[in-house]
N, CA, C and O atoms as a printed pandas DataFrame, in Angstrom:
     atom_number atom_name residue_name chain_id  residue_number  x_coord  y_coord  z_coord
0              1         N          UNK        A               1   65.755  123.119  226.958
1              2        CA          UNK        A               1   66.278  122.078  226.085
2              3         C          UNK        A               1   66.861  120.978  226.970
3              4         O          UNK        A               1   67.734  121.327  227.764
4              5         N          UNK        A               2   66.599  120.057  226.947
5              6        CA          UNK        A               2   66.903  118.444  227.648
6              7         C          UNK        A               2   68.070  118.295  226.990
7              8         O          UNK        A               2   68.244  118.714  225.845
8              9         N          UNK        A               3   69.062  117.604  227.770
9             10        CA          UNK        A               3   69.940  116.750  227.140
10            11         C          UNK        A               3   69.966  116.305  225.407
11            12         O          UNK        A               3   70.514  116.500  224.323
12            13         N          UNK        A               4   68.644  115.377  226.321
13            14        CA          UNK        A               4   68.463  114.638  224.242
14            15         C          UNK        A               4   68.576  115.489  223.508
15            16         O          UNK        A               4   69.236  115.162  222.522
16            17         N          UNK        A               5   68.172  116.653  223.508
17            18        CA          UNK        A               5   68.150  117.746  222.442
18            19         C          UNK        A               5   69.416  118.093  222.329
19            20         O          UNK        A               5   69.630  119.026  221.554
20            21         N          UNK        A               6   70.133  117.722  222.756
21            22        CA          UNK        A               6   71.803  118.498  222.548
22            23         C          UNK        A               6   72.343  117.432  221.761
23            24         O          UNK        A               6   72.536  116.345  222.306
24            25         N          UNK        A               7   72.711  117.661  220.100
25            26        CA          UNK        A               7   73.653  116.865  219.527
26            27         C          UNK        A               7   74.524  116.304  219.979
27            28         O          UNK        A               7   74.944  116.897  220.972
28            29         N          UNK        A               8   75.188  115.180  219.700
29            30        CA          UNK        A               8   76.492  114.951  220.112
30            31         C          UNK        A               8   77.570  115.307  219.485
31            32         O          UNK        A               8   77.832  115.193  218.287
32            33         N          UNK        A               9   78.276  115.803  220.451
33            34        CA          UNK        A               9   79.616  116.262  219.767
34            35         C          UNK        A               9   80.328  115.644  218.351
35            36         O          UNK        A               9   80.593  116.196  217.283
36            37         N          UNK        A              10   80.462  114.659  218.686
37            38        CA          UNK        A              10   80.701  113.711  217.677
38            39         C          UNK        A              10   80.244  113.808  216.335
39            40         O          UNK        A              10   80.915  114.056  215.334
40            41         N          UNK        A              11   78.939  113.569  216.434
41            42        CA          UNK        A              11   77.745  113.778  214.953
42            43         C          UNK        A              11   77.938  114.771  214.711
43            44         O          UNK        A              11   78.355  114.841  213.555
44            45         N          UNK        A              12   77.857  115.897  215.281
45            46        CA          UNK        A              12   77.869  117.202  214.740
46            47         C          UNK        A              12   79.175  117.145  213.922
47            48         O          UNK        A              12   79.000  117.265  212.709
48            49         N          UNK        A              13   80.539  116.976  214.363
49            50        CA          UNK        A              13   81.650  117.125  213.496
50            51         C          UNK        A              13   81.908  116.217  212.698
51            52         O          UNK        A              13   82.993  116.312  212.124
52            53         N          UNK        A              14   81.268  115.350  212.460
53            54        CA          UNK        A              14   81.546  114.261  211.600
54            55         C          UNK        A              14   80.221  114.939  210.452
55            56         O          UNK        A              14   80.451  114.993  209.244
56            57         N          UNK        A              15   79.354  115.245  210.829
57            58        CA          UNK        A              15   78.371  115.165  209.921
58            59         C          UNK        A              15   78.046  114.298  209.540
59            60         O          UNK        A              15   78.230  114.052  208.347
60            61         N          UNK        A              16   77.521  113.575  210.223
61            62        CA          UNK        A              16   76.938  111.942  209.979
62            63         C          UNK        A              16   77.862  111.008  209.245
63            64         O          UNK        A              16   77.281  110.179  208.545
64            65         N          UNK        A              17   79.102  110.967  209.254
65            66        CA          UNK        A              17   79.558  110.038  208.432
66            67         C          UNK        A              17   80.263  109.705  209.268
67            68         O          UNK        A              17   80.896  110.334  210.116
68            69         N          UNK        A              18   80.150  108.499  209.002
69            70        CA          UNK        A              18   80.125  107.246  210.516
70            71         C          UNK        A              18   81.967  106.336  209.592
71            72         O          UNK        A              18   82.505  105.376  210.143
72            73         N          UNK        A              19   82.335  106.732  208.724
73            74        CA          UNK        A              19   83.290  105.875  208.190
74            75         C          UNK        A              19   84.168  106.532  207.345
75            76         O          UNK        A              19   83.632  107.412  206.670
76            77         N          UNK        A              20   85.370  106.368  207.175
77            78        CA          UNK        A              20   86.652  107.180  206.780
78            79         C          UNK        A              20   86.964  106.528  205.177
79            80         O          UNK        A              20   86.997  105.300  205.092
80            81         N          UNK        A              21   87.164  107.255  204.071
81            82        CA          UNK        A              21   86.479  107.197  202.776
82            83         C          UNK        A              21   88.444  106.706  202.332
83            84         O          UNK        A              21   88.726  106.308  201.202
84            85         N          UNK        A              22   89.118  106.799  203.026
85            86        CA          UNK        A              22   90.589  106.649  203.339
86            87         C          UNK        A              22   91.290  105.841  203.720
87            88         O          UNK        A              22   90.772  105.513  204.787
88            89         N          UNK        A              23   92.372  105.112  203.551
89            90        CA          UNK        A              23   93.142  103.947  204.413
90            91         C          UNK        A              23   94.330  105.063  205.323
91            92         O          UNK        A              23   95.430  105.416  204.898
92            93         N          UNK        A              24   93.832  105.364  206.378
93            94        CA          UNK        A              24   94.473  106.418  206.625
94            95         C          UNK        A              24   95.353  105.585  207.977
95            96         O          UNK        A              24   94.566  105.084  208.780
96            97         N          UNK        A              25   96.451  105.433  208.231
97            98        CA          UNK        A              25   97.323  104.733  208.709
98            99         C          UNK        A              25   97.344  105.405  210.752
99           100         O          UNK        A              25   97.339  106.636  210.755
100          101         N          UNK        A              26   97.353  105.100  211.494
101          102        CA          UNK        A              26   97.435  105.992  212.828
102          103         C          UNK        A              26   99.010  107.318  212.737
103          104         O          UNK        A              26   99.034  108.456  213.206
104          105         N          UNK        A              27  100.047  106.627  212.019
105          106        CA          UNK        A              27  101.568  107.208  211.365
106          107         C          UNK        A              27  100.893  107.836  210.676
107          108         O          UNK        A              27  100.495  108.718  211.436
108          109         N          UNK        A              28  100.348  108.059  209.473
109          110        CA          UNK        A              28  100.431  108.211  208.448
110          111         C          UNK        A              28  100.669  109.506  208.616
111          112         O          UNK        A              28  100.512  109.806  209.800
112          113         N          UNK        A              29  101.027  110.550  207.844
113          114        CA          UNK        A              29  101.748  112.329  207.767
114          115         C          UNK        A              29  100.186  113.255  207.234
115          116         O          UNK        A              29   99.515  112.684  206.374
116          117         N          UNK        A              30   99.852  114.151  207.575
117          118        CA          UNK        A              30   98.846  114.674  206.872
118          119         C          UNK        A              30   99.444  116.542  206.411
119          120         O          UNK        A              30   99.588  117.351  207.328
120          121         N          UNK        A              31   99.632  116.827  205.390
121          122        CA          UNK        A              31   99.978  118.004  204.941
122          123         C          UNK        A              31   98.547  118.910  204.619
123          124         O          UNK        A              31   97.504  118.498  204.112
124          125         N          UNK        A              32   98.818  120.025  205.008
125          126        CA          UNK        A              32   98.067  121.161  204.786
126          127         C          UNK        A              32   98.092  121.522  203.187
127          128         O          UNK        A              32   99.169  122.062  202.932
128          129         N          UNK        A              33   97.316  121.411  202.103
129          130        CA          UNK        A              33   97.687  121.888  200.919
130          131         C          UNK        A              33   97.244  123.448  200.615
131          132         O          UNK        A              33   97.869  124.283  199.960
132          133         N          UNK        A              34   95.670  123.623  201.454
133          134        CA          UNK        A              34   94.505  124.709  200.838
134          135         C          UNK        A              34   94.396  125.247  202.172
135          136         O          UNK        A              34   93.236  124.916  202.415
136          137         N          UNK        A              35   94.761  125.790  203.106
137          138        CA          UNK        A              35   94.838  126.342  203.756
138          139         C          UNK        A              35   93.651  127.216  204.209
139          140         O          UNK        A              35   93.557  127.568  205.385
140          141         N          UNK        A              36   92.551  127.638  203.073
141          142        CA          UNK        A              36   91.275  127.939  203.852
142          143         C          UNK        A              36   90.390  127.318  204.592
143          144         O          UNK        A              36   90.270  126.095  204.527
144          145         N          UNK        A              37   89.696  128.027  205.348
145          146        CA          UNK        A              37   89.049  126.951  206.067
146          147         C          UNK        A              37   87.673  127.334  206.194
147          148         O          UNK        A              37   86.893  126.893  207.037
148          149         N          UNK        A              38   87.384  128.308  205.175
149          150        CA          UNK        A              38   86.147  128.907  204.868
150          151         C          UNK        A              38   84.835  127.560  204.503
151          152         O          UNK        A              38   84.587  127.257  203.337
152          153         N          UNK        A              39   84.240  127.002  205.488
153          154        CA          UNK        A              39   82.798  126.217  205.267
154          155         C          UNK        A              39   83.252  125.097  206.095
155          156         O          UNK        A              39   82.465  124.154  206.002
156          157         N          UNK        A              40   84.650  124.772  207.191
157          158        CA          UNK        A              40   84.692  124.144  207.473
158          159         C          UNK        A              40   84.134  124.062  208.970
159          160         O          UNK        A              40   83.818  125.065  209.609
160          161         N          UNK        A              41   84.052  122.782  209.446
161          162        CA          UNK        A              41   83.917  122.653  210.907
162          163         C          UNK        A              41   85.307  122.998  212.056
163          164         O          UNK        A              41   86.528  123.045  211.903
164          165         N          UNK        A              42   84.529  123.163  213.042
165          166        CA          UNK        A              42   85.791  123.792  214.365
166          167         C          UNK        A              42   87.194  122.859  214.058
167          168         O          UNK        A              42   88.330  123.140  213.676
168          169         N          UNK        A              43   86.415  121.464  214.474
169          170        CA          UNK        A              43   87.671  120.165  214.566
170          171         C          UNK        A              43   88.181  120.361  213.243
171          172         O          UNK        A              43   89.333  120.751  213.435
172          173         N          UNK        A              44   87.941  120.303  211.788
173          174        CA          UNK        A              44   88.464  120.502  210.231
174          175         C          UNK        A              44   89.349  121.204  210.216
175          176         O          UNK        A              44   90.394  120.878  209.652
176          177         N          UNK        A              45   89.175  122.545  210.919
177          178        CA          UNK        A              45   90.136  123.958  210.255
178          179         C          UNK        A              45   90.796  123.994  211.693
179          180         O          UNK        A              45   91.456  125.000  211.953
180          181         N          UNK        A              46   90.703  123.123  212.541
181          182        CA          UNK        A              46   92.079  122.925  213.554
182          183         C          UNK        A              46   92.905  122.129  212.738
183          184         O          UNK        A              46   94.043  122.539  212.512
184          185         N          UNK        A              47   92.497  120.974  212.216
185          186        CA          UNK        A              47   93.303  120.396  211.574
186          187         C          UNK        A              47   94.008  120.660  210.205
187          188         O          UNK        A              47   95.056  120.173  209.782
188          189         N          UNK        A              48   93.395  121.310  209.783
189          190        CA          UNK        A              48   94.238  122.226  207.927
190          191         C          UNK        A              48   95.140  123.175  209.029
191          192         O          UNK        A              48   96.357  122.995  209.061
192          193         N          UNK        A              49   94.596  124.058  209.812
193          194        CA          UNK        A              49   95.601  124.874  210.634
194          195         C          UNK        A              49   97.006  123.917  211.132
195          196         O          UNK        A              49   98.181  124.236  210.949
196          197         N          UNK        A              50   96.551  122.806  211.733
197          198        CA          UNK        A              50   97.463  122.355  212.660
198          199         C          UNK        A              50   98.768  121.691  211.699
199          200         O          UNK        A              50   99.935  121.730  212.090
200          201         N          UNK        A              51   98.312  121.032  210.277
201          202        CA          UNK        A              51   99.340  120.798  209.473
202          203         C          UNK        A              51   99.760  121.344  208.160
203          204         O          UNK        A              51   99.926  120.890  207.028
204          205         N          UNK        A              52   99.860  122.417  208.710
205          206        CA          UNK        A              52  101.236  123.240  208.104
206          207         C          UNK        A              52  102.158  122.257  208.112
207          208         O          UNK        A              52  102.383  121.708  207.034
208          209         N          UNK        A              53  102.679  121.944  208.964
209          210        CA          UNK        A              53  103.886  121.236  208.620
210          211         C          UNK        A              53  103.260  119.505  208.694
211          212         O          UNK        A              53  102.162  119.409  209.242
212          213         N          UNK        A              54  103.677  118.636  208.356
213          214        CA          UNK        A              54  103.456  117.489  208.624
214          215         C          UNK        A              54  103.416  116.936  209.700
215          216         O          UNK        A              54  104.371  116.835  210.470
216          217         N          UNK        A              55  101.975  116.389  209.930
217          218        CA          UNK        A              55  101.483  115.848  211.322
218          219         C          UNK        A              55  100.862  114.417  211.281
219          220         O          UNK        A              55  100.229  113.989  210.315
220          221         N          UNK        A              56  101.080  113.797  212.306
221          222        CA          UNK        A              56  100.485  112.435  212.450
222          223         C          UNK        A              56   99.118  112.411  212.649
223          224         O          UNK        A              56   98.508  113.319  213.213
224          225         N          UNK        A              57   98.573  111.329  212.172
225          226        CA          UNK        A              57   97.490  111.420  213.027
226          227         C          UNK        A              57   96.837  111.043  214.091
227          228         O          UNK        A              57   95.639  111.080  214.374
228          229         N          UNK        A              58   98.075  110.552  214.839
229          230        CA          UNK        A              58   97.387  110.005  216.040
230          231         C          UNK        A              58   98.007  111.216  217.092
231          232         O          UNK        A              58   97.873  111.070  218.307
232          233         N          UNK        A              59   98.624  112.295  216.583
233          234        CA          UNK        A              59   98.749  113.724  216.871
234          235         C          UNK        A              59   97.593  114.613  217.138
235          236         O          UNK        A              59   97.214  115.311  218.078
236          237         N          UNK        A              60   97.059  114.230  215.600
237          238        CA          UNK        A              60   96.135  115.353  215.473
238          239         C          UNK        A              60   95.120  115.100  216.418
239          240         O          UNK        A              60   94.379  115.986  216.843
240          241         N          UNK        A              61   95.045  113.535  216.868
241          242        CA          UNK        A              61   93.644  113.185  217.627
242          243         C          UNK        A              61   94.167  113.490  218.929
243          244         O          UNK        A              61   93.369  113.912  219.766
244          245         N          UNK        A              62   95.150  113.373  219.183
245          246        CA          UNK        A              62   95.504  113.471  220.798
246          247         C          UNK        A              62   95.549  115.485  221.179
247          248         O          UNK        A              62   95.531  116.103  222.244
248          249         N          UNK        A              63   95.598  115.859  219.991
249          250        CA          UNK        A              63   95.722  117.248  220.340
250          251         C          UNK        A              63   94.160  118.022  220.109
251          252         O          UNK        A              63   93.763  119.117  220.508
252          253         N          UNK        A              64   93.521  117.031  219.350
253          254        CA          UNK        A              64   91.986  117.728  219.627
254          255         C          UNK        A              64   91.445  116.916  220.640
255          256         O          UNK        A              64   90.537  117.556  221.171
256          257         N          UNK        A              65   91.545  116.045  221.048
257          258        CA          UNK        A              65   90.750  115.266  221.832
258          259         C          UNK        A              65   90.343  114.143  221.786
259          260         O          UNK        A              65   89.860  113.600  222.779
260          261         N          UNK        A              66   90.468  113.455  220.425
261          262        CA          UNK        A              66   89.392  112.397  220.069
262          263         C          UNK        A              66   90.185  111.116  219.691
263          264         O          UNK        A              66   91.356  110.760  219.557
264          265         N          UNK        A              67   88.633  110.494  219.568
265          266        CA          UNK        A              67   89.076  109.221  219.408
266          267         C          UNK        A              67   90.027  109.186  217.906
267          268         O          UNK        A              67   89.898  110.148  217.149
268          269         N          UNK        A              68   90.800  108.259  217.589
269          270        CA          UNK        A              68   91.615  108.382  216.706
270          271         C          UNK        A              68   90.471  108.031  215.189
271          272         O          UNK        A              68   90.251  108.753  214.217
272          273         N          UNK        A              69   89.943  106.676  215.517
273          274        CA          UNK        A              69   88.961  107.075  214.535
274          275         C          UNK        A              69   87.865  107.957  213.815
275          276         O          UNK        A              69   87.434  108.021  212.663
276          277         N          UNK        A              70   87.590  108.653  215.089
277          278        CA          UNK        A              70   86.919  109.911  214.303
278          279         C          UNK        A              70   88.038  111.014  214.062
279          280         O          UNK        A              70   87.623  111.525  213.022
280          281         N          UNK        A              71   88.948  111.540  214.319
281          282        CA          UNK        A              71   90.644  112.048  213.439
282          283         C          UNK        A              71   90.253  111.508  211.762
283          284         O          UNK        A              71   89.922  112.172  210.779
284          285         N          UNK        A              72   90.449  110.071  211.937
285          286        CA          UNK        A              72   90.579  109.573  210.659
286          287         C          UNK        A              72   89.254  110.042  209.649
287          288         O          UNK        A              72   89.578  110.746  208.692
288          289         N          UNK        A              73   88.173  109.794  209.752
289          290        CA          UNK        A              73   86.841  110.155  209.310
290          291         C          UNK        A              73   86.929  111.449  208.943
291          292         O          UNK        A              73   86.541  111.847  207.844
292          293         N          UNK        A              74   87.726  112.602  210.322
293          294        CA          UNK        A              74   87.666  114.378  209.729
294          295         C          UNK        A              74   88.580  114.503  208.730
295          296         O          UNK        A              74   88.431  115.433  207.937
296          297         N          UNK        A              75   89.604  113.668  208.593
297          298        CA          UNK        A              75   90.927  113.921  208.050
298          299         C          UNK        A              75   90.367  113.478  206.512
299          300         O          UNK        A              75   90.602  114.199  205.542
300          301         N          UNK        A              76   89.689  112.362  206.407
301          302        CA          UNK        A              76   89.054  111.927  204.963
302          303         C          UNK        A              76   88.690  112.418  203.976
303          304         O          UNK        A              76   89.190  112.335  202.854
304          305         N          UNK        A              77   87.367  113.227  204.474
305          306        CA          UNK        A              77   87.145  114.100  204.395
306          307         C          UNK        A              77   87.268  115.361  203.694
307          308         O          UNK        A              77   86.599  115.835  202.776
308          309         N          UNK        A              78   88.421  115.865  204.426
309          310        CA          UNK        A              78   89.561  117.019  203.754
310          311         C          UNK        A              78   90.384  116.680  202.878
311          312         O          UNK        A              78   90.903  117.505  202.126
312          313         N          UNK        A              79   90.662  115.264  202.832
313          314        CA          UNK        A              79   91.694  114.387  201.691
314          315         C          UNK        A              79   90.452  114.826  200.038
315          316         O          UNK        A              79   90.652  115.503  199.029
316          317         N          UNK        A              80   89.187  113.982  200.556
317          318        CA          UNK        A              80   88.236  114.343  199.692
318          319         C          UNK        A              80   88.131  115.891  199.180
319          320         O          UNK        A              80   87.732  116.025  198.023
320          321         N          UNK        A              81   88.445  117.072  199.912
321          322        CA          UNK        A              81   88.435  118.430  199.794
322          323         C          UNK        A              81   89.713  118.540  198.619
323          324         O          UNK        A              81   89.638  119.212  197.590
324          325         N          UNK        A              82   90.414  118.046  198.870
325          326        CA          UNK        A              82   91.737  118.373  198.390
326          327         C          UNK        A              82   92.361  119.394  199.525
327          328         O          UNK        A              82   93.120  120.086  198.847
328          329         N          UNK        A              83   92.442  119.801  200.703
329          330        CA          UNK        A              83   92.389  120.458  201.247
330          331         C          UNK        A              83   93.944  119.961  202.075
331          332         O          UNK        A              83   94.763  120.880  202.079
332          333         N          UNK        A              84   94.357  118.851  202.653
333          334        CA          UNK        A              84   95.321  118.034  202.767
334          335         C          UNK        A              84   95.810  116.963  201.979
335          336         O          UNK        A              84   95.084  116.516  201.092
336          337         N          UNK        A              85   96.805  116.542  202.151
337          338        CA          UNK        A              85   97.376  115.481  201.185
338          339         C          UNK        A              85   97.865  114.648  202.724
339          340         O          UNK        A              85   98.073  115.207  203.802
340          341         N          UNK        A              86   97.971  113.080  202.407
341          342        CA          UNK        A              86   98.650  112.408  203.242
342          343         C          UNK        A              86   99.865  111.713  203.006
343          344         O          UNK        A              86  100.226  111.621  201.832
344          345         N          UNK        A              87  100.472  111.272  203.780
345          346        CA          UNK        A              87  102.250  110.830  203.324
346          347         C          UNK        A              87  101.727  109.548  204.038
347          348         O          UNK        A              87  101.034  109.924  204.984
348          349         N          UNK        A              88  101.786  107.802  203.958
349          350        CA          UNK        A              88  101.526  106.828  204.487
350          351         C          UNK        A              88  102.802  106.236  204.566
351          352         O          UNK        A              88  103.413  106.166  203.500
352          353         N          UNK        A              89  103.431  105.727  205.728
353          354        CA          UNK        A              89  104.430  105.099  206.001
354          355         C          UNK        A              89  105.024  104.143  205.106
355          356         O          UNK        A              89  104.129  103.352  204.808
356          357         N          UNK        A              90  106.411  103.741  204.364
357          358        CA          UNK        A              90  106.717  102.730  203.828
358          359         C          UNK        A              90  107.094  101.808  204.503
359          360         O          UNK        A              90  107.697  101.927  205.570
360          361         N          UNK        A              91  106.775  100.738  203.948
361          362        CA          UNK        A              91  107.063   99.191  204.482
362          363         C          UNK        A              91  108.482   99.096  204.593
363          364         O          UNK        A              91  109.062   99.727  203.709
364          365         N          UNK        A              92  109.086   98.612  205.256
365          366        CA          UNK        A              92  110.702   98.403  205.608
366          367         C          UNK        A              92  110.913   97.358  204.544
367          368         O          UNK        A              92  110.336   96.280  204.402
368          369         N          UNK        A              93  112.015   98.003  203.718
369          370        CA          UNK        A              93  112.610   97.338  202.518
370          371         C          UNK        A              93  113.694   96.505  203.363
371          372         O          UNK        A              93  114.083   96.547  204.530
372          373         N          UNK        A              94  114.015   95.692  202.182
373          374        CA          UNK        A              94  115.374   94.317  203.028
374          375         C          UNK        A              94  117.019   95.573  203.295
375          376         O          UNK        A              94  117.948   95.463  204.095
376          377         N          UNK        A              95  116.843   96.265  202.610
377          378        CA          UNK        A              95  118.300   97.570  202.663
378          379         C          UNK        A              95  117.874   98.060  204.056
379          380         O          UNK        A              95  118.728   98.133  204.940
380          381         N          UNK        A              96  116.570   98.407  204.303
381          382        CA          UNK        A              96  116.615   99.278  205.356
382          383         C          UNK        A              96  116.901   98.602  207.022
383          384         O          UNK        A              96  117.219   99.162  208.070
384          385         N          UNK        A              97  116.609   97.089  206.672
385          386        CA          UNK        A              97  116.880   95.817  207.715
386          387         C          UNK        A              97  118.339   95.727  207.861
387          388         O          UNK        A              97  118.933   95.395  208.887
388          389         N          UNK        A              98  118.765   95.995  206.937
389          390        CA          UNK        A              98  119.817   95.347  206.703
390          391         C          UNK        A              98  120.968   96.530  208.127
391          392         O          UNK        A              98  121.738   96.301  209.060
392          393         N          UNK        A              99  120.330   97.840  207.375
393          394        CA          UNK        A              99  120.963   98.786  208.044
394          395         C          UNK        A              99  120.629   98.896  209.852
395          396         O          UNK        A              99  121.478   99.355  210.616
396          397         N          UNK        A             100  119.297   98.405  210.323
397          398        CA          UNK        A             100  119.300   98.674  211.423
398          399         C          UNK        A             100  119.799   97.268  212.413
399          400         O          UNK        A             100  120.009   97.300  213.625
400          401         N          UNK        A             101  119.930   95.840  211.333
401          402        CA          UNK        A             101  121.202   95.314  211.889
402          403         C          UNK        A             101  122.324   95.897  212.357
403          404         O          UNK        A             101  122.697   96.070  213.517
404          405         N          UNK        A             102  122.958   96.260  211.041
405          406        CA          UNK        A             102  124.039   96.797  210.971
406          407         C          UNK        A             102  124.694   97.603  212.385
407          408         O          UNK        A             102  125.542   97.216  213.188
408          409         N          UNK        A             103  123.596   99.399  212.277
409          410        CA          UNK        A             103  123.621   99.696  213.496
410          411         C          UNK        A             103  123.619   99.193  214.898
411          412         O          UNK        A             103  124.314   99.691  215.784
412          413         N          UNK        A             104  122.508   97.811  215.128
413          414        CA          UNK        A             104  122.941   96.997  215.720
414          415         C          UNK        A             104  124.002   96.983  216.820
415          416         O          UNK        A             104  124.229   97.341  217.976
416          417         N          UNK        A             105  124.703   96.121  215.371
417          418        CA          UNK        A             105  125.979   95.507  216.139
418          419         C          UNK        A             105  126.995   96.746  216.161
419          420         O          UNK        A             105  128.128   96.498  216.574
420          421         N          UNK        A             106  126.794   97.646  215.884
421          422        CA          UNK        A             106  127.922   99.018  216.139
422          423         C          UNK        A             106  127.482   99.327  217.689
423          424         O          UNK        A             106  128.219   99.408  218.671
424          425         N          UNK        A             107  126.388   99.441  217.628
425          426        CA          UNK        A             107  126.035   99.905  219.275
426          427         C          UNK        A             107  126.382   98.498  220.241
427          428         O          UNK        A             107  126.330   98.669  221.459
428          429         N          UNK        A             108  126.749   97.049  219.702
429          430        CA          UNK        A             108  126.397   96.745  220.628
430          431         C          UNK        A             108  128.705   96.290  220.621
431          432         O          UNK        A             108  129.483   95.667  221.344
432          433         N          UNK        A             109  128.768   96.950  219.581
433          434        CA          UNK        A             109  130.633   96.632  219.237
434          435         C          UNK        A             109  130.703   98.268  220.798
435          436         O          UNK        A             109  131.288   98.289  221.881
436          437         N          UNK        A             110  130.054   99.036  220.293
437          438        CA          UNK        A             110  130.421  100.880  221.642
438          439         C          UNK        A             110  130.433   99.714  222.609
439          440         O          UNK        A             110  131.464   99.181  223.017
440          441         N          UNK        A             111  129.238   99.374  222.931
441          442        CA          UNK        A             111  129.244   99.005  224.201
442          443         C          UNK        A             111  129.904   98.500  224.739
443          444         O          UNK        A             111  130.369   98.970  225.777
444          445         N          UNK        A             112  130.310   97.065  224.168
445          446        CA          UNK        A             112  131.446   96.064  224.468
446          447         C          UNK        A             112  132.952   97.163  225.327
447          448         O          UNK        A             112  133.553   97.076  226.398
448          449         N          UNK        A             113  133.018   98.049  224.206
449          450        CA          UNK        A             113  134.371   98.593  224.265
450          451         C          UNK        A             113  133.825   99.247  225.991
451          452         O          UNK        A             113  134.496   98.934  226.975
452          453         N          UNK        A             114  132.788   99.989  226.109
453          454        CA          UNK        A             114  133.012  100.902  227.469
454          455         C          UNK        A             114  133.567  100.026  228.497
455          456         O          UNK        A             114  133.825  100.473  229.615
């Protein structure tokens, strides 16, 4: 068997789908819901395994290997399964500005004082 004959890694775990069916954020949280991983691929059921607890996904790609966009594409995927759920970052409300002013000037009132 030649080279050419050897799939690429890639295709094979993607299963030809070249695009992520998801607005899936690089932050964004990915939860484990279904926990089997019965019909899935190697990279898939690392990832239902790996978030048990809530994981990033620019985690999940750095801990399998890959490019972050194909992460996003496997992760889709499983969103499509029902298999994970994702948590997507909120936009910083004017309260939450307000507060890391705030903090701010407390760290910068410590400092003054040392």
């Amino acid at each position: 068997m030649s080279d050419g004959d050897v799939p690429d890694r890639s295709f094979v775990a993607l299963r030809g789908r070249t695009t992520a069916g998801h607005d899936l954020d690089a932050v964004s949280l990915i939860v484990t819901e279904r926990d089997d991983t019965a019909g899935l691929g190697l990279e898939e059921a690392a990832i239902v395994r790996m978030c048990a607890s809530p994981t990033g996904v620019v985690e999940i790609a750095s801990r399998l290997q890959l490019p972050v966009g194909m992460a996003q594409v496997l992760i889709s995927g499983l969103l499509d399964q029902n298999r994970v759920t994702a948590r997507h970052p909120q936009p910083a409300t004017a309260a939450s500005r307000h507060d890391a002013d705030f903090l701010r000037e407390v760290l910068v009132g410590l400092h003054n004082k040392l």
